[in-house]
Backbone bond lengths (Angstrom), bond angles and torsions (degrees), N, CA, C in turn:
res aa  C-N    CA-C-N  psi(-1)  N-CA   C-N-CA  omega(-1)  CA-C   N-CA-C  phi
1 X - - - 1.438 - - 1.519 111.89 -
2 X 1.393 105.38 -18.59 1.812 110.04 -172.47 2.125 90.83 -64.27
3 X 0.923 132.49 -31.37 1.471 139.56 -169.67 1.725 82.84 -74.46
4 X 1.437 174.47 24.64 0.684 127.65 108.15 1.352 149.81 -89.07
5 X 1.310 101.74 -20.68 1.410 126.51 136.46 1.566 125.64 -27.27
6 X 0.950 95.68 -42.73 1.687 89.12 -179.17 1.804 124.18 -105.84
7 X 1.506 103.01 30.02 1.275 129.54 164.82 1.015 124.92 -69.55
8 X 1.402 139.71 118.71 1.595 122.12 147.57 1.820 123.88 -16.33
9 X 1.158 95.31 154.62 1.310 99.00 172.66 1.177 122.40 -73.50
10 X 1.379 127.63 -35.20 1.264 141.44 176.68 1.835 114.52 -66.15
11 X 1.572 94.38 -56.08 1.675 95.33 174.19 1.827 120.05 -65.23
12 X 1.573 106.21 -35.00 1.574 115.94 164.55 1.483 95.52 -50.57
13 X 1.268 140.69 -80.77 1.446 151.50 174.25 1.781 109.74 -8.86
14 X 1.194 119.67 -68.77 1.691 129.69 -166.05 1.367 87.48 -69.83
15 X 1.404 104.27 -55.49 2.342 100.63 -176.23 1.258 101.60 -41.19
16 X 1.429 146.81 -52.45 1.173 142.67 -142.73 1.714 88.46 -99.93
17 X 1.400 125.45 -55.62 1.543 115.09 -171.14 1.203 106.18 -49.61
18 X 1.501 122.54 -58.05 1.634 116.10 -157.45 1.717 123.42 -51.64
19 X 1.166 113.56 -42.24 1.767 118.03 159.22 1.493 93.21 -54.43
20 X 1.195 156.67 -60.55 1.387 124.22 -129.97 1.956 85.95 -86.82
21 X 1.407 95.34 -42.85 1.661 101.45 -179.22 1.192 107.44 -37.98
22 X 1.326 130.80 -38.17 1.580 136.95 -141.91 1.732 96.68 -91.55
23 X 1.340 106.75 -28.62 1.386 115.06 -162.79 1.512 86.94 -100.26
24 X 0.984 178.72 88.56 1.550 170.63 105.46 1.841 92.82 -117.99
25 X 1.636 124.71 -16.83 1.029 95.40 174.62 1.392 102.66 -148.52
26 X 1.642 120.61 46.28 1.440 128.45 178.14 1.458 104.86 -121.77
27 X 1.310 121.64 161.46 1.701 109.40 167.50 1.300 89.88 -108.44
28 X 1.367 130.51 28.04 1.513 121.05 149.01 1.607 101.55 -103.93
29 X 1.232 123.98 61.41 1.392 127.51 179.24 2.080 108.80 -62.60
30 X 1.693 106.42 -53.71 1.436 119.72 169.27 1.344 98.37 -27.52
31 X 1.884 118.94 -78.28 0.977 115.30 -151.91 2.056 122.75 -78.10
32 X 1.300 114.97 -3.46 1.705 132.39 150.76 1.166 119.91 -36.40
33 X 1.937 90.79 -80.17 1.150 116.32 170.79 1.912 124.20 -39.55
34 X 1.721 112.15 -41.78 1.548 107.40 157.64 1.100 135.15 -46.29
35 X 1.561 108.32 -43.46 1.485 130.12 -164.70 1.820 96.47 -72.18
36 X 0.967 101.54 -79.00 1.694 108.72 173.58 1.631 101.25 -31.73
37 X 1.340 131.08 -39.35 1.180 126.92 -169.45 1.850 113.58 -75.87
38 X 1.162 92.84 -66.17 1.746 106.37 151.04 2.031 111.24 -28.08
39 X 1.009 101.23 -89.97 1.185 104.85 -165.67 1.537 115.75 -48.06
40 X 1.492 105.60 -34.97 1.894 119.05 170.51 1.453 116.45 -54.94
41 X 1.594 112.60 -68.41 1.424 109.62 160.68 1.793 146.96 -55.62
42 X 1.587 101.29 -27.38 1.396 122.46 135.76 1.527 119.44 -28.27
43 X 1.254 122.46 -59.01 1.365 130.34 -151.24 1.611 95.72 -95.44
44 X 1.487 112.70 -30.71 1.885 110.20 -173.58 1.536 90.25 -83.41
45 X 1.479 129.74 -47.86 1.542 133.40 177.53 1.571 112.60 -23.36
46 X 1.615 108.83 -64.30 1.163 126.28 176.77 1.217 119.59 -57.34
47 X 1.138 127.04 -47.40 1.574 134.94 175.83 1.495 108.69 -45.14
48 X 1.407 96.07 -50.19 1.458 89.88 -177.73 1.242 140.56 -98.76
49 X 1.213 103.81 -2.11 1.529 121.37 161.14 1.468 114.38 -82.89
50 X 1.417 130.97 -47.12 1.371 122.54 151.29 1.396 123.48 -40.35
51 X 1.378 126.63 -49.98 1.134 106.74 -168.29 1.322 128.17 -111.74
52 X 1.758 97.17 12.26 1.699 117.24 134.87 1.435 101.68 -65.24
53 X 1.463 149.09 -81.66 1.186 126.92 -166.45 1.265 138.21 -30.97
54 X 1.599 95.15 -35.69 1.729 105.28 173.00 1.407 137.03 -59.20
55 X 1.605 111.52 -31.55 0.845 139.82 -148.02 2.028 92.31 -92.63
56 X 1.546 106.37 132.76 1.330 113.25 -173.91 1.762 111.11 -50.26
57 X 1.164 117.18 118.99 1.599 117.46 177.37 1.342 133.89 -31.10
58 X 1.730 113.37 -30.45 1.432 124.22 165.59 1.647 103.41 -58.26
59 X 0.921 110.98 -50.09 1.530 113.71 -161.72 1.211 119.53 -112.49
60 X 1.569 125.39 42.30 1.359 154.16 -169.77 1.682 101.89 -113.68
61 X 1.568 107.68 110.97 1.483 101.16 154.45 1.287 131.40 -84.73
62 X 1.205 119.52 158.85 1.804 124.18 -177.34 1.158 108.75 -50.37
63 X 1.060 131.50 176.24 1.745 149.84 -159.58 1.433 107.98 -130.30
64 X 1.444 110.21 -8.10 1.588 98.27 -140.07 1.779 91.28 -87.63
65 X 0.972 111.69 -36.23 1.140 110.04 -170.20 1.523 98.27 -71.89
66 X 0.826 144.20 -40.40 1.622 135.88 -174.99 1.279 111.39 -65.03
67 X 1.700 112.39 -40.21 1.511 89.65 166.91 1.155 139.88 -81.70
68 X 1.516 99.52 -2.77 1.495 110.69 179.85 1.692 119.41 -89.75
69 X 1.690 90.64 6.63 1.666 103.16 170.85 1.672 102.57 -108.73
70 X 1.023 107.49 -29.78 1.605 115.85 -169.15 1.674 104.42 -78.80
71 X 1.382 119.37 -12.55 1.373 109.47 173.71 1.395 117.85 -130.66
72 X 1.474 91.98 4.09 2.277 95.26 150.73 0.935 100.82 -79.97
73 X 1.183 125.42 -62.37 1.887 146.99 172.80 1.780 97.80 -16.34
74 X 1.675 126.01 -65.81 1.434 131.32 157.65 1.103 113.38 -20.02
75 X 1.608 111.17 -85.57 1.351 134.61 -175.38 1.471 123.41 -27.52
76 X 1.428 82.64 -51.73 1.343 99.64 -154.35 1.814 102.95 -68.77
77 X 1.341 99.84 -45.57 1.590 120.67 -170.63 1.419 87.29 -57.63
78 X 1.799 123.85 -83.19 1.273 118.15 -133.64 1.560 101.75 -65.26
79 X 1.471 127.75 -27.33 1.225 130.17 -165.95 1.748 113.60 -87.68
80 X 1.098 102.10 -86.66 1.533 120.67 -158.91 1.636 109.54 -69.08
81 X 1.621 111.50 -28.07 1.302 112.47 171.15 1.523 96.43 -59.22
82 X 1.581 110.14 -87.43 1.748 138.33 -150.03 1.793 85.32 -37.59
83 X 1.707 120.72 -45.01 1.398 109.32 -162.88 1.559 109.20 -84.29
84 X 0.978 136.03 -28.43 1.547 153.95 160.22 1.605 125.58 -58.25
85 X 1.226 99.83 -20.90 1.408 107.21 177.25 1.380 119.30 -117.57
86 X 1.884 105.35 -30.67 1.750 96.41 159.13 1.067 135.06 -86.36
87 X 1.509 111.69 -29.76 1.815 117.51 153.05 1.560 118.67 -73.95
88 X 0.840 119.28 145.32 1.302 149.01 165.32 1.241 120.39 -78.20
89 X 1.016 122.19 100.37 1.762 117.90 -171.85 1.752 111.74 -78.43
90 X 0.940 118.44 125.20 1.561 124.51 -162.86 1.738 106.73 -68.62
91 X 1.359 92.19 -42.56 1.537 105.53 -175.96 1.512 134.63 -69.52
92 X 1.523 99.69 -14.46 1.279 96.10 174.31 1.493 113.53 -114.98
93 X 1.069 132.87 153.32 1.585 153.52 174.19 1.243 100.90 -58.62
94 X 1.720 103.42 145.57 1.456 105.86 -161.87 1.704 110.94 -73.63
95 X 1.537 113.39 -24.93 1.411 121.92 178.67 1.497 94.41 -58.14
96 X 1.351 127.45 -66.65 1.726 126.92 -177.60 1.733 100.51 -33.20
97 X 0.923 108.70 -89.43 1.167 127.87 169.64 1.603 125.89 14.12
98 X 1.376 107.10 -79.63 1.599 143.95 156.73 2.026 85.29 -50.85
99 X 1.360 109.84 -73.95 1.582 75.29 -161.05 1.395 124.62 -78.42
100 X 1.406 123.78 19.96 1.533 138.66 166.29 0.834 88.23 -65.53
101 X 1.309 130.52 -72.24 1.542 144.66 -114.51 1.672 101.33 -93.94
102 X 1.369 112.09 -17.26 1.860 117.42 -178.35 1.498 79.12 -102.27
103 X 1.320 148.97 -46.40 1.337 143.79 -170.70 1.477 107.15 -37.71
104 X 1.505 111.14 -53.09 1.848 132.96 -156.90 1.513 96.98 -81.12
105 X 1.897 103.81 -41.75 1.697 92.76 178.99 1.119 131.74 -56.26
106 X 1.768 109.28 -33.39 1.361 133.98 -157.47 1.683 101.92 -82.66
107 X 1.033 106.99 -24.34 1.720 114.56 -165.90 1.377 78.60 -92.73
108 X 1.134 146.61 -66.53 1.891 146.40 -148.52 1.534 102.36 -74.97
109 X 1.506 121.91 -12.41 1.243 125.11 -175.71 1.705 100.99 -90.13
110 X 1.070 103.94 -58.96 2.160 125.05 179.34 1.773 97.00 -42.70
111 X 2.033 111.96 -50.57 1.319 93.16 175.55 1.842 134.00 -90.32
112 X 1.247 78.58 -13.88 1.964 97.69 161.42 1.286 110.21 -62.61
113 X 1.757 130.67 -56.26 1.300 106.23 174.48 1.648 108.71 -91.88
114 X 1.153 164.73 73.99 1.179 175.26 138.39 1.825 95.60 -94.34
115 X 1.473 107.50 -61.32 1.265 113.56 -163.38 1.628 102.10 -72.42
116 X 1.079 137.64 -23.16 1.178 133.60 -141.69 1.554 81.91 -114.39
117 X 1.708 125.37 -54.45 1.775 95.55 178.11 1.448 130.30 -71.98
118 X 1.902 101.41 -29.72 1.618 76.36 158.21 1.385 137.42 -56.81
119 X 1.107 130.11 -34.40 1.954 120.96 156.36 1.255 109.46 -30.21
120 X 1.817 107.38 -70.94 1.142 90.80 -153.91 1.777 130.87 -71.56
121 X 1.275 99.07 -17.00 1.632 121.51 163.14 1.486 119.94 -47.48
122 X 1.604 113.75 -37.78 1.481 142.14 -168.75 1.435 94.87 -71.23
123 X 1.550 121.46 -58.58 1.197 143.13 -159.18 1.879 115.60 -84.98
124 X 1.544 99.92 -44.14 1.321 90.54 161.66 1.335 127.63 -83.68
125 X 1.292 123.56 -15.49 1.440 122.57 155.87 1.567 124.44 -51.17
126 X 0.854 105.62 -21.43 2.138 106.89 161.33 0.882 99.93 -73.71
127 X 1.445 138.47 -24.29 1.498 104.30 -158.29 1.826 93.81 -105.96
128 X 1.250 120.55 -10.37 1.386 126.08 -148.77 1.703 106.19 -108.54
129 X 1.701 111.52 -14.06 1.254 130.14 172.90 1.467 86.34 60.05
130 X 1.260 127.01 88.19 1.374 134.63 158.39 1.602 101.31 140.45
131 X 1.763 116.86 169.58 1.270 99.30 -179.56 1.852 106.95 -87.62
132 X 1.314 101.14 160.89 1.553 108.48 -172.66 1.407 111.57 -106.34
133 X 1.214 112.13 131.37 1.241 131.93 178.44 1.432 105.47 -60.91
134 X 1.837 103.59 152.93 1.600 101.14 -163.47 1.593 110.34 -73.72
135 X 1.603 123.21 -14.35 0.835 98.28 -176.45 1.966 117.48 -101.69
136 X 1.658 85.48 27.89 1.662 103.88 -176.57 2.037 93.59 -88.00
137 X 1.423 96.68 -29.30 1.992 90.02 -160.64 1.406 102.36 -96.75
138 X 1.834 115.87 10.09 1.045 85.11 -164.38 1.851 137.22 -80.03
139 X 1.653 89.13 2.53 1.774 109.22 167.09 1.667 102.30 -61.22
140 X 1.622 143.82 -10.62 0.936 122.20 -178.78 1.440 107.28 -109.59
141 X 1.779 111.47 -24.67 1.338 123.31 176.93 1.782 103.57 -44.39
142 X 1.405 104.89 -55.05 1.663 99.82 -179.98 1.637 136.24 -79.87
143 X 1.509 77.69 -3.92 1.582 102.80 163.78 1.467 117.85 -61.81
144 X 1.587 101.67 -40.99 1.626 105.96 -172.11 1.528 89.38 -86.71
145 X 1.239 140.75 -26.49 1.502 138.80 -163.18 1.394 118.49 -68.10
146 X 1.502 101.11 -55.16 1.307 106.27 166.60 1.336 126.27 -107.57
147 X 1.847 103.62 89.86 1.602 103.06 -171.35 0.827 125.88 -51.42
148 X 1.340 154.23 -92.42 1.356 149.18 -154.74 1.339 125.42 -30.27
149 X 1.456 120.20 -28.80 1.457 141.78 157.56 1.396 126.83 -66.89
150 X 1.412 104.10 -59.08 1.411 116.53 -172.22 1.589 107.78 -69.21
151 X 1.660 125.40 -18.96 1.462 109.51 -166.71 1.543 87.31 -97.58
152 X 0.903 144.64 -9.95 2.095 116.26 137.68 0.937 127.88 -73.23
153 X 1.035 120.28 36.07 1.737 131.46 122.17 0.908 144.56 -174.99
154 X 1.439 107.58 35.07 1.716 121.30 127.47 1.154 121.11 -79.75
155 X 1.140 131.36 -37.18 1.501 129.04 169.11 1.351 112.61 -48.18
156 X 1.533 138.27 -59.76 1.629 131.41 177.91 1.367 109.45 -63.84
157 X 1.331 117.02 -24.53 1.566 102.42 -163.01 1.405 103.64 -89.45
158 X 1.233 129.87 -25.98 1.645 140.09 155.55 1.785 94.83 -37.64
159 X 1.453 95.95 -68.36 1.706 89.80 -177.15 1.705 136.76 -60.65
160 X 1.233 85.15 -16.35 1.774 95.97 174.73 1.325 96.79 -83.25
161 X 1.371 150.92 -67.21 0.994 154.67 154.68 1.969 107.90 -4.53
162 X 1.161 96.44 -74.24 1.634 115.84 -178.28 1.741 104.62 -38.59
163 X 1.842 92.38 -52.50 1.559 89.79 -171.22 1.378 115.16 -78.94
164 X 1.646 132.46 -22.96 1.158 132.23 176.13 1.819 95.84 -59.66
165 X 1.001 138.55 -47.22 1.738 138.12 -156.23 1.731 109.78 -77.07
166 X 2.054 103.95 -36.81 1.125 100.22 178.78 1.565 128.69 -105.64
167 X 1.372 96.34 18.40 1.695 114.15 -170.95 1.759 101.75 -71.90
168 X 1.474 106.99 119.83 1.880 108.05 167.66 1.467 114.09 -36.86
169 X 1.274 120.60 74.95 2.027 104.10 175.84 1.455 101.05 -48.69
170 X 1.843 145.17 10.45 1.053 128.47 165.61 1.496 113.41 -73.66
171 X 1.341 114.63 -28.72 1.899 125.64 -157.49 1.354 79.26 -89.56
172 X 1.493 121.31 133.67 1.610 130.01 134.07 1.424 109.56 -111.50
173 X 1.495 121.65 -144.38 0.882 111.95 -171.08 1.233 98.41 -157.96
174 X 1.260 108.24 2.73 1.698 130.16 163.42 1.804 103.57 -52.54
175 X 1.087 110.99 161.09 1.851 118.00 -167.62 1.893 87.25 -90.96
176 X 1.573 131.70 166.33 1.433 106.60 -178.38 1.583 94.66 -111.59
């Protein structure tokens, strides 16, 4: 997953358009729509597990809970949504129904943003030299919200980040 992360913004960009493209004009729209889903949460996964790693060990929060949102968040999407929302369950009444169906949103929304501020918390903490409070990230929280926008600039700032950690401290530029 570290390979998507370390994309241009532009090439991260077409990876993510081409599934949605694919689905506006496939009658495998369900299965687009996964791929784009996969590869989207993939890319916030990484963010934040990298840049939890980065982050000095004293002052590193646990993971556990993020992944344990980031793979109901999976679950939850590729399965019980796609099957719950394209079938129609015969058995229940349309009032039931309707309020399942805001039940499943409401739960897929709680783990959509769970996953999405830990990133951005992960991410604004590089820049903030300490970890950042949620309502410090929340310029990146909507970064991840509204994709098409937000991955110019989450995408560089992952990389500024990336390049401050993997830069030779042997090369200066000092004369020797």
């Amino acid at each position: 997953m570290d390979l998507l992360i370390r994309f241009k913004p532009w090439h991260l960009f077409f990876l993510l358009l081409i599934p949605i493209m694919f689905s506006w004009f496939s009658t495998f729209a369900g299965i687009w729509d996964s791929v784009f889903f996969v590869f989207y949460t993939s890319w916030t996964y990484a963010i934040g597990i990298k840049m939890n790693a980065l982050l000095p060990e004293a002052s590193r929060p646990g993971t556990t809970s993020f992944k344990i949102h980031f793979w109901l968040l999976v679950g939850f999407t590729l399965f019980a949504l796609n099957i719950l929302l394209y079938i129609q369950l015969p058995t229940i009444s349309e009032g039931y129904n309707l309020l399942f169906q805001l039940i499943l949103i409401l739960i897929y929304f709680y783990l959509l943003f769970n996953v999405w501020m830990f990133a951005a918390r992960m991410l604004e903490s590089h820049f903030q030299k300490g970890i950042a409070n949620r309502s410090d990230s929340l310029k990146a929280f909507f970064c991840f919200w509204f994709f098409p926008f937000g991955i110019w600039h989450i995408q560089p700032a992952v990389q500024k980040v990336l390049a401050k950690y993997e830069a030779p401290e042997a090369s200066t530029d000092l004369p020797a």
